[in-house]
N, C-alpha and C positions, 0 to 999 in steps of 0.2 A: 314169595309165598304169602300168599294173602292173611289178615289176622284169624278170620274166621276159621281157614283150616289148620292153623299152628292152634287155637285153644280145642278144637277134634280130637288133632293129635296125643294133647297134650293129656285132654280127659280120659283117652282111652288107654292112655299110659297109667295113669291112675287107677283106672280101675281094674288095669291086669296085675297091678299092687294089692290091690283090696281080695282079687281074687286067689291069691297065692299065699293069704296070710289070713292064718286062723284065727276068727273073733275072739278077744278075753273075753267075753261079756255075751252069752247067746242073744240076750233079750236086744242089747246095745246093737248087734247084727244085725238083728231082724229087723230095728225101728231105721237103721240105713239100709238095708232091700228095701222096704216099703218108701222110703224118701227116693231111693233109687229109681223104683219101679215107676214112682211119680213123677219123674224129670222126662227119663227116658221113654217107657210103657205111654203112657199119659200124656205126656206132653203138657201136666200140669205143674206149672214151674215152682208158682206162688205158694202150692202144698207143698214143691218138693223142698223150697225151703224153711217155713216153719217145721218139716219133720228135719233135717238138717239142725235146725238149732235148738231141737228138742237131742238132738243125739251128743250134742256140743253142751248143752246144759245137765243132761241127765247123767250124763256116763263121762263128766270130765276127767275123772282121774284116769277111764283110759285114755290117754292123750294122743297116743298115735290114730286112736279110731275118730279122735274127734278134731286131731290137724287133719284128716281126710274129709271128714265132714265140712268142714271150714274150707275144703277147695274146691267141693261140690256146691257147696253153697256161694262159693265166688262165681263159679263157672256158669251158674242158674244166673245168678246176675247180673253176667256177662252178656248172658242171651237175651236179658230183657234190657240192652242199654242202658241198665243204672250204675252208674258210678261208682256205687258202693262194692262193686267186685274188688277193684282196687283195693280199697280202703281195707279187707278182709286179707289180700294178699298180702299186704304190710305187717296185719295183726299174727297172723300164720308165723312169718321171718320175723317177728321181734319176741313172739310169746311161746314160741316152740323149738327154742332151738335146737333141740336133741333128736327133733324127726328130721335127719337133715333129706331125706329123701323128699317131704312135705316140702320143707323149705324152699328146695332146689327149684323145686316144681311151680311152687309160688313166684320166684323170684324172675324163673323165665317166662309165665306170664306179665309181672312185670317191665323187661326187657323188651317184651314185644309189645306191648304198652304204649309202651315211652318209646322206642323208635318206629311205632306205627303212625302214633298222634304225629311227632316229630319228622319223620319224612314224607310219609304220606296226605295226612289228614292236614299237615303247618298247624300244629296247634301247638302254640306260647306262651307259658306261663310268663304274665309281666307282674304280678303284684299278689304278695299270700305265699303262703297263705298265713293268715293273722286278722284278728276279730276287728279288727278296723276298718279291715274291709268291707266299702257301705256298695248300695246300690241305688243312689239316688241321684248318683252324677252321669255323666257322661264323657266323652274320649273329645280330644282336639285333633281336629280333619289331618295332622299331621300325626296321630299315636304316641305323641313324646307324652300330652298330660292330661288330666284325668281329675274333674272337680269328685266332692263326696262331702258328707257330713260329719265331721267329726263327734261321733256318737259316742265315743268312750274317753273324752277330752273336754272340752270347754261346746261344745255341738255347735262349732265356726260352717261356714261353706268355705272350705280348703280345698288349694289348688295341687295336686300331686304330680311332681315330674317321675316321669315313672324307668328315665334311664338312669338319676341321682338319687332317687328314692326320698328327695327334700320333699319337704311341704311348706306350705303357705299361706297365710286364713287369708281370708277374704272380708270378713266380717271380724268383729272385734271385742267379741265376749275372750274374758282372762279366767272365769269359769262357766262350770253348767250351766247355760238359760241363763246368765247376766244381762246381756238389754233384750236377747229373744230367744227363737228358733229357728235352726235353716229346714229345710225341707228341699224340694228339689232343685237343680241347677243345668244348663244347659250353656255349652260352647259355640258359638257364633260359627259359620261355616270358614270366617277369613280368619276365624282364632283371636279375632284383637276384643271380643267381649263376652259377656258372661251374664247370663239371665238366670233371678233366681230368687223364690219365694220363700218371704222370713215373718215367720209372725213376730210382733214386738211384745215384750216381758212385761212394759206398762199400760198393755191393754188388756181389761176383763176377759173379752170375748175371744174365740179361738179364731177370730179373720187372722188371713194372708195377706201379704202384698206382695207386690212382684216391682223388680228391682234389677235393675242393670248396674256393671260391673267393669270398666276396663279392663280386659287380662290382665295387666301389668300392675291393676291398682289396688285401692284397699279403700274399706268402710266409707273412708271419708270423700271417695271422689264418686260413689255411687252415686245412682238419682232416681227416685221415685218413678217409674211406669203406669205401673194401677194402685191407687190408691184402697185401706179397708176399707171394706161393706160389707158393714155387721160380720155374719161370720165366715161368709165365702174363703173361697178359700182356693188358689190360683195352681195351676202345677202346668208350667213350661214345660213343651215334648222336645221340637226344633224351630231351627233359624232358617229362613229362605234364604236361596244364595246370593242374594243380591246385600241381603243383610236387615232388608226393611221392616219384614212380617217377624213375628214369632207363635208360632201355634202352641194353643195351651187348654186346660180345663179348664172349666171354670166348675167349683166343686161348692153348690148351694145352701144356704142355713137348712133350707126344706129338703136335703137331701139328693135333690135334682142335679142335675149336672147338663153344662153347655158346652160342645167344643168350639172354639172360636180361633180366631187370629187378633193380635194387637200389631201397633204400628210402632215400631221400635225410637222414632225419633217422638211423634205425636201424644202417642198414647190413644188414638184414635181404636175402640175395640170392635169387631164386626162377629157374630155369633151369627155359626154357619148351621149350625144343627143345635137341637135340645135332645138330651139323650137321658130324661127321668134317671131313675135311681142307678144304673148299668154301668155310666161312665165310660172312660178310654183308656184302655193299657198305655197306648202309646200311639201317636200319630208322627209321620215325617213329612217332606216336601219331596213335590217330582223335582228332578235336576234341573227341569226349566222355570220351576218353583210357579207353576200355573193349575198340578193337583196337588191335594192333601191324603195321603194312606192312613187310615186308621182301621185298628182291631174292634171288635164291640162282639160280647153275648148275644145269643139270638133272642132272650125273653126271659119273661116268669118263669123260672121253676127249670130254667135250659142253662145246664152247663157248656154246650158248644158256640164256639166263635168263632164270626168269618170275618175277615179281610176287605176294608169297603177303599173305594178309591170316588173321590168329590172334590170336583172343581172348587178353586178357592174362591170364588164367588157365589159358590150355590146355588148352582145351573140346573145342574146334575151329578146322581152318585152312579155306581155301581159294583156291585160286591162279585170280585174275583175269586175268590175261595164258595164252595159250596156249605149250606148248611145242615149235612151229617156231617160234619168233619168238626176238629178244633183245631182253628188255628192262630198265631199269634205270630204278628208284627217284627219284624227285625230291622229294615233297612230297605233301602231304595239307592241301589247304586251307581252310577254316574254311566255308565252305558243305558239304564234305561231299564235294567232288570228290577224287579221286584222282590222284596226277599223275605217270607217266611217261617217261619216252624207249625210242622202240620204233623198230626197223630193219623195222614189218609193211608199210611202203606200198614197201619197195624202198629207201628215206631214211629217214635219223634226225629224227625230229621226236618235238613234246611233244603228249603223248596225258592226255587228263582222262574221267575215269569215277566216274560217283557212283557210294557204295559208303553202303551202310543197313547194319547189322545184320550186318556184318562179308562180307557177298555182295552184288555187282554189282547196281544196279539199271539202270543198261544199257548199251549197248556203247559202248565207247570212243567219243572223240571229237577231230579232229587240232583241236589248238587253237594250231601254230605248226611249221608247215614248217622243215626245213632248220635244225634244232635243230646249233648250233655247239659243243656242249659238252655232256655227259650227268655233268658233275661237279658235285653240289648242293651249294651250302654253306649250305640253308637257304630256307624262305621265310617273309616277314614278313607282320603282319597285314596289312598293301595288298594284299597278293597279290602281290607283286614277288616273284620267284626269281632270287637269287644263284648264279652259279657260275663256277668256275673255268675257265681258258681260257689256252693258250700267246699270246705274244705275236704271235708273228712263225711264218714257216714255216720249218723247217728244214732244211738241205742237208747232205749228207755229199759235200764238195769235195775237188779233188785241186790242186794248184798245184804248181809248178818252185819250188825252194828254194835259196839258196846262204849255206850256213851261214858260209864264210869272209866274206863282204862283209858277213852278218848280216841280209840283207834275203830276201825273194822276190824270184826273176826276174823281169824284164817278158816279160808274153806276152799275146795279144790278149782272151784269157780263162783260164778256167781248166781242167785237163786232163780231170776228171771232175764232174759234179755230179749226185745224185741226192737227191731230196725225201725225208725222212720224217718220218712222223709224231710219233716221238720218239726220242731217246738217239743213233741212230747207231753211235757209237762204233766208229770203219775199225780193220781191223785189216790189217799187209800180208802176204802169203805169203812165205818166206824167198828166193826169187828176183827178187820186187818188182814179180813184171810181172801180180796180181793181189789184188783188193784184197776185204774182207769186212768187211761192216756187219749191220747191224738196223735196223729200226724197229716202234716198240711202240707200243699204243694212248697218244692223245693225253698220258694224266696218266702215262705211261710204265712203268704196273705189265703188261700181263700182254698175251697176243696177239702175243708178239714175233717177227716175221717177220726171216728171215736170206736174207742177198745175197751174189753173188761176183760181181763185175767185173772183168771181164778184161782189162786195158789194152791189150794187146795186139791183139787182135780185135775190142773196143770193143764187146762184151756181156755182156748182165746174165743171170744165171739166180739162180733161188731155190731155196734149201738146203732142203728137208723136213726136219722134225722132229718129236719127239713132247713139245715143252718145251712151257710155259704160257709163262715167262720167262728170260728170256737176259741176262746181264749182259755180261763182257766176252769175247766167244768170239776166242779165237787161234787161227791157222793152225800145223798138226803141219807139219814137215821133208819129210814126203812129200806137203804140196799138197791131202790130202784129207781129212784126221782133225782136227778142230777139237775143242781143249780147252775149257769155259766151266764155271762160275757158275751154275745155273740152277734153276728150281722145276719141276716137273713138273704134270701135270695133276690131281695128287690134294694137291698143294699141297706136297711133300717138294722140302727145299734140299739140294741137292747139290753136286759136280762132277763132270758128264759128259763123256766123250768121243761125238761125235757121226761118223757117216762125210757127208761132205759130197756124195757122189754117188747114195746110198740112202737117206738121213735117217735110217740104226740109229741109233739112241742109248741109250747103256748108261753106269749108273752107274760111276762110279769109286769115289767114297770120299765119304760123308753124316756130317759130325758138328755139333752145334748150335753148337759155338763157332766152326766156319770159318766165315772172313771172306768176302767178297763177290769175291775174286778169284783166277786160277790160271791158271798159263803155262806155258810148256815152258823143262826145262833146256837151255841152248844145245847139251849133246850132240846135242837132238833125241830123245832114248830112253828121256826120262821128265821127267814135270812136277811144278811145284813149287808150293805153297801156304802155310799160315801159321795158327796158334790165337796169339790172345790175348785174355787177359780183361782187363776194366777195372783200371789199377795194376799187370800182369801184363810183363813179358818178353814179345818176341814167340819163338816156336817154330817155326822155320823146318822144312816137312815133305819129303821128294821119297821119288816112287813110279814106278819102272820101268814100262812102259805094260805091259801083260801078269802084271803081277805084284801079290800081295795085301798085300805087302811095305811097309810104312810107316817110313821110315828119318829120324829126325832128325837135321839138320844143323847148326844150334847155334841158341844162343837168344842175343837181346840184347835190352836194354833199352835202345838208343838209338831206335828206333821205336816212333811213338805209332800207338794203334786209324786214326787217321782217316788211308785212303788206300793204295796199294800198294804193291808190293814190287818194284822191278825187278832185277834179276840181272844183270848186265855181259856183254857179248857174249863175254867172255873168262872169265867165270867166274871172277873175283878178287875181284869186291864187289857189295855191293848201294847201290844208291839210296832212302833212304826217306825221311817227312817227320816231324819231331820236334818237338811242342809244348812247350815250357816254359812252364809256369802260374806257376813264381815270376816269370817275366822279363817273360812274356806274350809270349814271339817263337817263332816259328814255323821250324824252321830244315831245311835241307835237307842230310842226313846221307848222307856214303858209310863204308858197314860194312865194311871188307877180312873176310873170310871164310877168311883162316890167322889167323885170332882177335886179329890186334895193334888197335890203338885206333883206334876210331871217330875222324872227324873232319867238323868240317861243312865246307860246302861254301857254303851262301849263307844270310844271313839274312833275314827281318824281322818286323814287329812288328804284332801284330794292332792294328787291326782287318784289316791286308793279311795274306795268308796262301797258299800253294804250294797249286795243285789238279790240275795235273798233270802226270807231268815223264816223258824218257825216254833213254835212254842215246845218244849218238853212237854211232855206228859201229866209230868205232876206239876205245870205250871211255877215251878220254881229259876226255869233258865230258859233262854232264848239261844238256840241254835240260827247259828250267822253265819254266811257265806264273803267271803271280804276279798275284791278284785284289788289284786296288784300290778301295776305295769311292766309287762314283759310278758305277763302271763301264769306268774308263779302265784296261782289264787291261792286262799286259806279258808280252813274252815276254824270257828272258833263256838266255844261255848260262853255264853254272860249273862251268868247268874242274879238274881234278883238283890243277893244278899253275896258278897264278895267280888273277888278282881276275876276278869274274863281271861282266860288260857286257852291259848290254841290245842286244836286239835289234832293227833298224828292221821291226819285221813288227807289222802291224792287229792285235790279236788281240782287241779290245772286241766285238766280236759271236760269239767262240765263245763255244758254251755244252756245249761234252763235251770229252771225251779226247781226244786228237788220236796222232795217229803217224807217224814217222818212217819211209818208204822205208831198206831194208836198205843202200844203197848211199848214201843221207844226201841224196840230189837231191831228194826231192818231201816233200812233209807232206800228210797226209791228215789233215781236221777235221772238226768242225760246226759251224754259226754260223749264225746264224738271217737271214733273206733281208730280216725286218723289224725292228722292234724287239725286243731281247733280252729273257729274259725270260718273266711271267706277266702276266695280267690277271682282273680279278674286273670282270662284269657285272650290272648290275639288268635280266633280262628283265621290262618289267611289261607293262600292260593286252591280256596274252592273255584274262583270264579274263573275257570277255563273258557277259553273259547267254545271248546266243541260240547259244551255242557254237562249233564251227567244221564242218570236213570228215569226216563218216562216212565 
């Protein structure tokens, strides 16, 4: 029986449950008929599940009304291929156990899950799930190993055997950014080497170089390919089979970007296209390693992408996928098929197309529904496709907090929860009685959708924007001018101010060394940001909102690059986080800002290290977040004046920034619904002979 009609079944069995059982709660009924009526009547999925987790939030204590809620709203997300059904089915069987009717019901959607994915679909979990899990490596032509960046360690390029679960750096930092940074890496198609782009720790500038690798070797037998220029910046896609070429970006000071090939023994580089601000997701080699695939945006202001196929000499291109459609790059498999993710049936699924002589020979073909991930890290000669994938589904939560006791309040659930895709990151309005998040495509780069929740009225609207990307957006003093971080659509980093009721959005101030964050000075009448280079002093900046006025406010060298800057609600000091490489401890710095001496505030020692902290209220303590290896985080309090003492608050399943309500009652976070975290999959025995769905 196919999955699609066992979850039919499955919902109709449910709702002759709901239909035989009298509401405690008339109102709590009525808001699931209206969600109901939404799914079903409607066919409006996305309402029917914000009414769903308005029935889940409002009326939790009846719980049987709202473990049905919670299956309904699995079942909606079922139907729109997001992964997060799962993750809801887990929450049902671990937080409900007393509906065991719910439960059951949950659990054998998860049985047909897992032996759907598992017989049918060949989908394998090899790796996660656990926050280690990076996405910047790619698989060996045989699927035993699997490069990535050791982002929550010493940030090596490590090599992972993924049947022994060993690892092995490549590079030879003993911690954080000690001689550099890795960034991307890529596997040779015969497996005996390894290309991969590292900025070095004793250069000013943010250039790359790119950098070849025996498999079998380390740091020392590497050897320079492309040397830095200025601040370019390189990122390897693939290896031609022969082994010679290596196709890669070339990612410009000015922004611009070139996709090219280098010659792997030479260093000889040949730029086959300039691709201005838009860049390449990913580019592969035909099997006879004579075209190059790559994805690319159609333009200004165009979220859709097609699929372009060009001679590696730059004869000629031509784009196989159409431009109403989105689609994104996977693989090019050794029969000659070509292999994408495309949004053209309505769903994301993987689409395969033989392609001869660098042009289509003929129309696509769906060869795997309900495609969970459009992130490739590669496909092996089985035809198995790797790819990355979040763990768990993720909520942007609002909970009752009482910082004197050190715990969260008990309450029957929690005050707000909304799903997204990625990052989150709440932010609260200066009143408190409104809160503002994101969520961004799955691997968290670009598409970032902005929210305002109004605790008060207990609705959602969505902010309009003209951004690609949003990092951390803060609420302005007057409720409607949101500060952030952000990329624009032609790929330019800035900080914008945005109006939260019309979506205007106008730059503020674009320089290449600002850092990734920017907030408002507590006047409220202008915001503050920050330059630093590697070894550098940080440069604390503040600009009047209306003014072209750039005013520096001092520099220190007790804050390190990694992490932000918080300002005290009083305007006396800052909060930041300061690595010591001799000591190897990680320490949590408050700066008084009438220039007398830094002093820390709490320590420790890597491999545990502060990721994200924020000021109380009344300015007397710093609220710290402190990663542990394994994953047992903590949250702590460290006071201005006394010893820091942990907090009794879960904090093992956040995964972003979190924030403090202006009045110190509520914390607003993310933390994912399932397991924390990444996962890497082997999708394999798609590629049948006799194909799939025209």
């Amino acid at each position: 029986m196919r999955m699609q009609t066992k979850f039919a079944l499955l919902a109709a069995a449910g709702l002759l449950v709901l239909q035989t059982t009298a509401p405690a709660a008339q109102s709590g009924y009525d808001l699931f008929q209206k969600a109901l009526a939404a799914e079903r009547a409607n066919g409006n999925l996305q309402q029917a599940i914000e009414l769903y987790q308005r029935v889940v939030r409002e009326f939790a204590s009846d719980r049987a009304l709202a473990a049905r809620a919670l299956l309904r709203m699995a079942d909606c997300y079922a139907k729109l291929g997001n992964a997060q059904a799962r993750a809801i089915y887990e929450r049902i069987a671990r937080e409900y156990p007393e509906q065991t009717a719910a439960v059951q019901e949950a659990r054998t959607h998860l049985q047909v899950q897992t032996q759907t994915r598992t017989a049918i679909q060949g989908d394998r979990l090899v790796w996660g799930p656990a926050r280690e899990v990076d996405l910047f490596g790619t698989v060996s032509p045989d699927g035993r190993f699997l490069t990535y960046v050791d982002w929550f360690g010493a940030g090596n390029v490590v090599v992972r055997d993924l049947q022994t679960g060993s690892d092995r750096a490549l590079t030879n930092n003993t911690r954080s950014g000690e001689h550099g940074y890795a960034d991307f890496s890529v596997i040779s198609r015969s497996g005996d080497q390894i290309a991969y782009s590292w900025a070095p720790q004793e250069v000013v500038s943010r250039g790359e170089e790119l950098r070849i690798v025996p498999f079998d070797g380390t740091v020392a037998s590497s050897r320079l390919l492309l040397p830095l220029n200025g601040r370019d910046g390189f990122r390897p896609f693939d290896w031609s089979p022969d082994g010679r070429w290596i196709a890669l970006l070339i990612e410009r000071e000015d922004q611009s970007s070139q996709l090219a090939v280098v010659n792997a023994r030479s260093g000889e580089l040949r730029v086959l296209k300039s691709i201005d601000w838009r860049g390449v997701n990913k580019a592969v080699f035909s099997p006879d390693g004579r075209y190059l695939a790559y994805d690319l945006l159609e333009g200004e202001g165009v979220r859709t992408q097609r699929v372009w196929v060009m001679a590696v000499d730059a004869s000629r291109e031509t784009a196989v996928t159409p431009a109403s459609t989105t689609n994104a790059l996977m693989g090019w498999a050794a029969d000659g098929r070509l292999l994408f993710a495309s949004d053209r049936s309505g769903r994301v699924g993987l689409w395969a197309m033989h392609v001869e002589d660098g042009r289509p020979r003929e129309i696509p073909v769906l060869v795997k529904p309900d495609l969970s991930s459009t992130w490739s890290l590669g496909l092996t000669r089985s035809g198995a496709l790797y790819v990355w994938k979040p763990a768990g589904a993720e909520s942007v939560t609002v909970t009752e907090f009482d910082a004197a006791a050190g715990q969260m309040r008990p309450a029957p659930g929690p005050i707000f929860q909304a799903f997204v895709d990625s990052r989150g990151r709440p932010a609260w309005s200066t009143d408190g009685k409104r809160l503002l998040y994101v969520s961004c495509n799955s691997s968290g780069g670009n598409n970032c959708r902005m929210f305002i929740r109004d605790l008060e009225k207990s609705t959602t609207r969505e902010v309009p924007h003209s951004l690609g990307y949003v990092a951390f957006p803060r609420f302005g003093p007057d409720g409607n001018t949101i500060v952030t971080q952000g990329t624009d659509l032609k790929g330019r980093r800035a900080i914008y101010l945005i109006d939260a009721t019309s979506g205007s959005t106008k730059l503020v101030t674009g320089k290449p060394d600002l850092p990734y964050w920017a907030d408002w000075w507590p006047d409220g009448r202008s915001i503050y940001y920050g330059i630093q280079g590697p070894n550098e002093p940080l440069v604390m900046l503040r600009r009047e909102i209306g003014s072209d006025v750039e005013v520096e406010m001092f520099r220190t060298s007790s804050c390190s690059r990694a992490g932000r800057v918080r300002v005290s609600p009083d305007a006396r000091a800052i909060a930041c986080i300061l690595r010591d490489p001799a000591t190897r401890m990680t320490v949590l710095m408050m700066v008084p800002l009438d220039g007398t001496a830094a002093r820390p505030l709490m320590r420790t020692r890597e491999p545990e290290w502060f990721n994200a902290w924020q000021w109380m209220p009344d300015g007397r303590a710093v609220l710290v977040r402190k990663l542990v290896p394994g994953g047992a985080d903590e949250l702590w309090l460290a006071p201005l004046d006394g010893e820091p003492r942990r907090l009794n608050v879960d904090v093992r399943n956040w995964s972003e920034e979190f924030d403090l309500s202006p009045d110190g009652r509520r914390l607003a976070f993310v933390a994912s619904a399932g397991a924390n975290g990444a996962e890497v999959w082997a999708l394999e025995h798609f590629l049948t002979p006799a194909g799939g769905t025209r």
